[in-house]
C-alpha positions in Angstrom: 127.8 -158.1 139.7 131.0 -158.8 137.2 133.2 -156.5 135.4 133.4 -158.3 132.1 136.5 -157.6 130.7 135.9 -158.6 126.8 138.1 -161.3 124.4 139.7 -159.5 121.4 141.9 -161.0 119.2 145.5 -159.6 120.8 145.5 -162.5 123.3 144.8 -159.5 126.0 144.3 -160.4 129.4 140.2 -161.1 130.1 138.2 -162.6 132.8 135.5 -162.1 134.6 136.4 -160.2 138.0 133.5 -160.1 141.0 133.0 -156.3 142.1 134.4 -157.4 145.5 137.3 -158.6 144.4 138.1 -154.6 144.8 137.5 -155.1 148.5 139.6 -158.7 148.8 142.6 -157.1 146.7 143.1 -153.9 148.6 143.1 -155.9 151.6 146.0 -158.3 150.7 148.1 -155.9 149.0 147.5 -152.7 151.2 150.7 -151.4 152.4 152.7 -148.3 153.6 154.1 -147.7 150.4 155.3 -149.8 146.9 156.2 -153.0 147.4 159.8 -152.4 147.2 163.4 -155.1 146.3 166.7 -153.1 148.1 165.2 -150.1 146.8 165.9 -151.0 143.1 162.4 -152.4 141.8 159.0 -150.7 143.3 155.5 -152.0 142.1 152.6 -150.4 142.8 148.6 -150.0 141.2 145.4 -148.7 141.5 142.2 -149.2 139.5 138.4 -148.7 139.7 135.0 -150.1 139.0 131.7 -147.6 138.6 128.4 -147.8 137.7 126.1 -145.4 135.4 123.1 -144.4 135.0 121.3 -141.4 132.8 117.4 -140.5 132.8 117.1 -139.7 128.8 120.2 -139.1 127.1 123.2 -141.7 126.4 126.9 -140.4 127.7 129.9 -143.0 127.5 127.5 -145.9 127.4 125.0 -144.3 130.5 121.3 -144.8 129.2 118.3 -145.4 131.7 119.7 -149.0 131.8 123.2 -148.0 133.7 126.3 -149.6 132.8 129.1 -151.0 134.1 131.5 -150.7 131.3 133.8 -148.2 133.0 136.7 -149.6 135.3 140.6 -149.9 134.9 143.1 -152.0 136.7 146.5 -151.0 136.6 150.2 -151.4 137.5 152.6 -149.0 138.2 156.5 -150.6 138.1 160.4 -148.8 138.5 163.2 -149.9 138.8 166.5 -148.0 139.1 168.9 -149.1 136.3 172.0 -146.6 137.9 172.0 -143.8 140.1 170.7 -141.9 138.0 168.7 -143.6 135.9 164.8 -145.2 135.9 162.6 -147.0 133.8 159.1 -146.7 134.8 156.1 -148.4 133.2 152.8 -148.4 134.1 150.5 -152.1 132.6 146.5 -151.3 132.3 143.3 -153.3 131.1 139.8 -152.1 131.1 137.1 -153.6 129.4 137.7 -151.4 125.9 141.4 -151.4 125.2 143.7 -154.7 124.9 146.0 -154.7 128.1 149.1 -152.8 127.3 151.2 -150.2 128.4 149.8 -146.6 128.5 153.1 -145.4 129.3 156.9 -146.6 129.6 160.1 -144.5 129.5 163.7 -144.2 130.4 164.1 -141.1 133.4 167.6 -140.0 133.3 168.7 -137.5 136.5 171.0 -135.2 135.4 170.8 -133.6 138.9 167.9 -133.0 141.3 166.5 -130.0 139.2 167.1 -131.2 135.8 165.8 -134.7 134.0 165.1 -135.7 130.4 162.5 -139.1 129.3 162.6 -141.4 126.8 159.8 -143.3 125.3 156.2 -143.4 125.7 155.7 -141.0 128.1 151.9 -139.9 129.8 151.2 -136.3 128.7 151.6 -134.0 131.1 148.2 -131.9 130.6 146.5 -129.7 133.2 146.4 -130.5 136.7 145.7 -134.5 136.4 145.8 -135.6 132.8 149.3 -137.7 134.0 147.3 -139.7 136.5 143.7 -139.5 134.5 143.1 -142.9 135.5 143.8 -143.0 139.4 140.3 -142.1 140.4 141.7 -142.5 144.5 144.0 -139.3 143.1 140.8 -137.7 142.3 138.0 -135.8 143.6 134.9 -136.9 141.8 134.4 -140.2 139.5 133.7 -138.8 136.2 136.2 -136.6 135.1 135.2 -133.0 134.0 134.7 -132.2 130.5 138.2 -130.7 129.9 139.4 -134.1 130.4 137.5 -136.3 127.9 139.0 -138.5 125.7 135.9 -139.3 123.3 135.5 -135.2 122.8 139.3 -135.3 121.8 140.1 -133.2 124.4 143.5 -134.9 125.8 145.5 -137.8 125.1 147.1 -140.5 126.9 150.5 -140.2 126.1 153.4 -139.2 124.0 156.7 -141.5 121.8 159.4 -139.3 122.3 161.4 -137.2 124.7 160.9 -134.9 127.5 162.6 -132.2 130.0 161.8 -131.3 133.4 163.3 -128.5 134.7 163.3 -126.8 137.8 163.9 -123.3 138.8 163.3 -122.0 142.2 159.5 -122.1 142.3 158.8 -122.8 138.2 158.2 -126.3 137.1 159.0 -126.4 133.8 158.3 -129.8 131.0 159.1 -129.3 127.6 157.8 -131.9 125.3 158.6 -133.5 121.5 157.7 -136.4 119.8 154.4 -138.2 118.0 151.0 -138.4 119.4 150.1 -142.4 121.6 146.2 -143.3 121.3 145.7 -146.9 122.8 143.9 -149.1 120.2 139.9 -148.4 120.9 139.9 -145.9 123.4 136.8 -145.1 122.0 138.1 -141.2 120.2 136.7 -141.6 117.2 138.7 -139.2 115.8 141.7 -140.8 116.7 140.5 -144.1 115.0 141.2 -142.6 111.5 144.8 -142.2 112.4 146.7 -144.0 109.5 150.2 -142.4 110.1 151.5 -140.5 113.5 151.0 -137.3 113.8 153.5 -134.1 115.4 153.3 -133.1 118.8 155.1 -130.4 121.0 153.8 -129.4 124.0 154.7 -127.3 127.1 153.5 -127.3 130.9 154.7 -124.8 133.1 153.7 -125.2 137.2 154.3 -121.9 139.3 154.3 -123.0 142.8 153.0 -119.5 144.7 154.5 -118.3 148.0 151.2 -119.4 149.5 151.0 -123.1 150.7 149.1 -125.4 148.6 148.0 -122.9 145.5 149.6 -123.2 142.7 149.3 -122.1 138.7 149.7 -124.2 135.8 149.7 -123.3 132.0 149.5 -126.4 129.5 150.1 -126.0 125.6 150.5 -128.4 123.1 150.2 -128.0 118.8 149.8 -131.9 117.0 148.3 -132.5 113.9 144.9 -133.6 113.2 143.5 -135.8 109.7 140.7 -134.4 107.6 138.2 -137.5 107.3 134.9 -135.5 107.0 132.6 -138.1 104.9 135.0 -140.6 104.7 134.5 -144.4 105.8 136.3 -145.8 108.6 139.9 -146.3 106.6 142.6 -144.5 108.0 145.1 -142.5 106.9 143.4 -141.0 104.2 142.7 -137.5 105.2 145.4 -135.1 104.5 147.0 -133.0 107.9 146.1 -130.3 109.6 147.4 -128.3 113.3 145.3 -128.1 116.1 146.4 -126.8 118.8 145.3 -127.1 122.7 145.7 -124.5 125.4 145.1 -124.9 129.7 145.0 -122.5 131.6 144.5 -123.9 135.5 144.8 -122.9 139.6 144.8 -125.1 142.1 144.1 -124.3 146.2 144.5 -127.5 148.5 145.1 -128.1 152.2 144.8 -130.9 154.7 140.8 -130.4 154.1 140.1 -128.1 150.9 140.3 -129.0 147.6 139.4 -126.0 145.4 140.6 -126.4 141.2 139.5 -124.6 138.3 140.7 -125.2 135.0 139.7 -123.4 131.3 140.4 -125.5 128.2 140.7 -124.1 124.5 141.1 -126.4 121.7 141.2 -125.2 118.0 141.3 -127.4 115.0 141.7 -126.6 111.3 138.3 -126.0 108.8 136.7 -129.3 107.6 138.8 -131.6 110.3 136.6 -134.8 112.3 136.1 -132.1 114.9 133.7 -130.0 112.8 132.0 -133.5 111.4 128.8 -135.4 113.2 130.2 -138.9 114.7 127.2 -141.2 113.7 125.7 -142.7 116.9 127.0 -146.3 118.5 129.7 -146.4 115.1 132.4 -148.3 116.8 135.5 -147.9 114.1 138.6 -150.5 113.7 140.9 -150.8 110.6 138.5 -152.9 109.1 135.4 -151.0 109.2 134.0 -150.1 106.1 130.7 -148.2 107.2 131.1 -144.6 107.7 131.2 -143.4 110.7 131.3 -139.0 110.3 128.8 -137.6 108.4 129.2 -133.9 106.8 129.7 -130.7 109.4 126.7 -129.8 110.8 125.4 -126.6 109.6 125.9 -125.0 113.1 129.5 -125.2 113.4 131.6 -122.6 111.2 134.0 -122.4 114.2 137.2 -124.3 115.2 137.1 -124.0 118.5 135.8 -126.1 121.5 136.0 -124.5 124.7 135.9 -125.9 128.6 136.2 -125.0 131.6 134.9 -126.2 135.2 135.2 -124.7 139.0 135.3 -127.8 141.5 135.2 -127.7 145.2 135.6 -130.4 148.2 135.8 -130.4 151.6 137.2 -132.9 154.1 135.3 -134.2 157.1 136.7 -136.8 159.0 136.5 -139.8 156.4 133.7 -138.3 154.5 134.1 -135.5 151.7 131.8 -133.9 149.8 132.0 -132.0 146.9 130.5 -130.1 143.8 131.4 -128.9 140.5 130.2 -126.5 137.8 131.4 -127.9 134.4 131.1 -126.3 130.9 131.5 -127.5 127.5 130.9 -126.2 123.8 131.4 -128.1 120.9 131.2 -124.9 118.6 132.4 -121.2 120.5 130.3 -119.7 117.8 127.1 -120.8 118.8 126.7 -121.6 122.7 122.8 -121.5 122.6 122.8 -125.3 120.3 121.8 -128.0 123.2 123.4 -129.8 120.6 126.5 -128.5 120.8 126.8 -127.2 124.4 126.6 -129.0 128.2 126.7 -127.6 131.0 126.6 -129.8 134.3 126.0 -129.2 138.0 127.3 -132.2 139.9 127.4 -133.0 143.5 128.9 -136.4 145.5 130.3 -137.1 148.6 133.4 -139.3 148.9 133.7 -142.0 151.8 137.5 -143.3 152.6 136.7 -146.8 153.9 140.5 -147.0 154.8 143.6 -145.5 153.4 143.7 -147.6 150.2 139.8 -147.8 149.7 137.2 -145.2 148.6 133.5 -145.0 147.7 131.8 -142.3 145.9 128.1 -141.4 145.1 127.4 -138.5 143.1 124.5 -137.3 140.8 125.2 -134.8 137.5 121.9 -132.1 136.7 122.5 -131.5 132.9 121.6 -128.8 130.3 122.2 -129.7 126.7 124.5 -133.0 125.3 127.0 -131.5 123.5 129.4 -134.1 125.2 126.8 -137.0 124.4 127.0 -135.9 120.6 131.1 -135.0 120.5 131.7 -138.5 121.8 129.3 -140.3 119.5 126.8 -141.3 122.1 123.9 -139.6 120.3 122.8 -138.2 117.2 122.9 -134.5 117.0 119.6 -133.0 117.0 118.4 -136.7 118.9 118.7 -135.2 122.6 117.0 -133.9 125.8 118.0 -130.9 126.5 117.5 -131.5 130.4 118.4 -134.5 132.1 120.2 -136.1 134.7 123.3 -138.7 135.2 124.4 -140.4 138.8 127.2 -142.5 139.3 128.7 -144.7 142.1 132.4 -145.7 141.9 135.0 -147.6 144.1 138.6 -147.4 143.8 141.7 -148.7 145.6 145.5 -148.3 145.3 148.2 -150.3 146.7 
């Protein structure tokens, strides 16, 4: 079985990588730490390969087929230019995006509880939106619904400049600069962006007096293009706000994981987010079919809500788990299949060894409002109830 990592015309890395390789390359590179050079250059990575499978309906390229099209492989480098200063970069390739980096800034220390960034900088978004793609940081292997890309929900990262700031138990990240999409990471929204667009953002962490739980509220405003009937050119809708709003607690010891997170995000009258992707439209710059069709006639709100309670519990090197996940497309009308989803899912993770785990899980679904926001399906096309599993292995070194 082969992750086929596809040509494009970037020159990006490809090849053809056998699912063990997984197993050979956690094995050579597996060690307590980065690899490290006098303490001034550290390299580290993870990445991931899973397989799946849905009984009906089609979510991120599951069908009753499976797929394999979902795995990353990544590198994570620093080095310390001065005492007080760090570049860090992280390099990633997966079989949609040209190999690139997600993320790369300057980290200048102005003292242990105050430090300001510079560049392309991962958004700091909830409790794991800054390491999305480290499944081994992770619970389960598909990410809850507050957390999708396709649906719009998050981004990967931000050009401009950030502050951490910390005051006795506050965490405090203030945030300015333009929205980063990677090129084809499959947001079709995000494909019509012609021109950058604003965003400011906040993320405040309240670490409680109690051991392990903590509190975090996320907010960020951006802008967002009107494209509704448009073909696949971009730039041509005129701007908008939206405006996205966390709210999140997490509860974790040496064996519990407990997280819950609620996700709001509220977009202008007539934007992509009220419009109908069409099915399997895959959109570059030089597309000329359209890919959104009017609003559907369901969906005179703004607002797409999510929120998901997750639990796990460790024992010895197994861990299982189980989540409750919600989504709705349009606030104003829960009751559309076509616009709601609602997931029960329940895995159990298996550390092979401290760099290497496997995971098995199976999702019991009501409605495919995530199926239709991420283009998947038509709406109106689905089954209201059907079923999704998964299997995933990950490493870091």
């Amino acid at each position: 079985m082969n992750i086929i990592w596809s040509a494009n015309s970037s020159n990006s890395l490809r090849a053809s990588i056998p699912a063990f390789f997984v197993l050979i390359l956690s094995n050579l590179l597996s060690v307590p730490g980065a690899q490290a050079a006098d303490d001034k250059f550290t390299l580290s990575g993870f990445g991931y390969q899973d397989y799946r499978m849905a009984n009906t309906n089609i979510y991120e390229g599951a069908d009753s087929r499976g797929t394999w099209e979902n795995g990353i492989f990544a590198l994570v480098m620093s080095a310390n230019v001065t005492d007080n200063d760090t570049v860090w970069a992280q390099l990633e390739t997966n079989p949609s995006q040209p190999t690139e980096f997600t993320w790369a800034f300057l980290d200048h220390r102005f003292n242990d509880d105050l430090s300001i960034h510079l560049g392309r900088i991962k958004m700091p978004y909830g409790l794991y939106n800054e390491y999305i793609d480290n499944k081994a940081l992770q619970l389960s292997a598909i990410r809850p619904s507050s957390y999708s890309f396709q649906a719009d929900m998050v981004h990967d990262a931000y050009q401009g400049i950030g502050v951490d700031w910390t005051w006795k138990s506050l965490f405090i990240q203030l945030m300015e600069g333009k929205i980063y999409t990677p090129v084809n990471n499959g947001a079709i929204t995000d494909a019509f962006t012609g021109r950058d667009r604003m965003y400011l953002g906040t993320h405040i962490t309240w670490n409680s007096p109690i051991e392990g739980l903590r509190f975090m509220f996320s907010s960020w405003d951006s802008q967002t293009e009107d494209n509704t009937g448009l073909s696949a050119k971009p730039g041509l809708g005129p701007l908008g706000t939206e405006t996205r709003r966390m709210y999140s607690v997490e509860y974790v010891t040496d064996r519990l994981d407990l997280k819950a997170e609620h996700n709001n995000h509220i977009v202008p009258p007539n934007s992509p987010h009220d419009s109908q992707p069409i099915a399997n439209c895959w959109i570059d710059a030089a597309a000329t079919v359209p890919c959104m069709s009017d609003p559907i006639a369901s969906a005179p709100s703004n607002t797409t809500v999510s929120w998901y309670v997750q639990a796990g519990y460790k024992i010895g090197p197994w861990t299982p788990y189980a989540r409750y996940d919600y989504f709705v497309a349009d606030d104003s009308d829960p009751g559309d299949p076509g616009s709601y989803q609602k997931e029960w899912v329940f895995g159990v993770n298996y550390k092979i060894d401290a760099n290497l785990n496997w995971r098995i899980e199976d999702h019991i679904i009501d409605g495919y409002g995530l199926s239709v926001a991420t283009g998947d399906m038509a709406y109106g096309a689905g089954d209201t109830k059907w079923n999704m599993a998964a299997t995933e292995i990950n490493f870091k070194f």
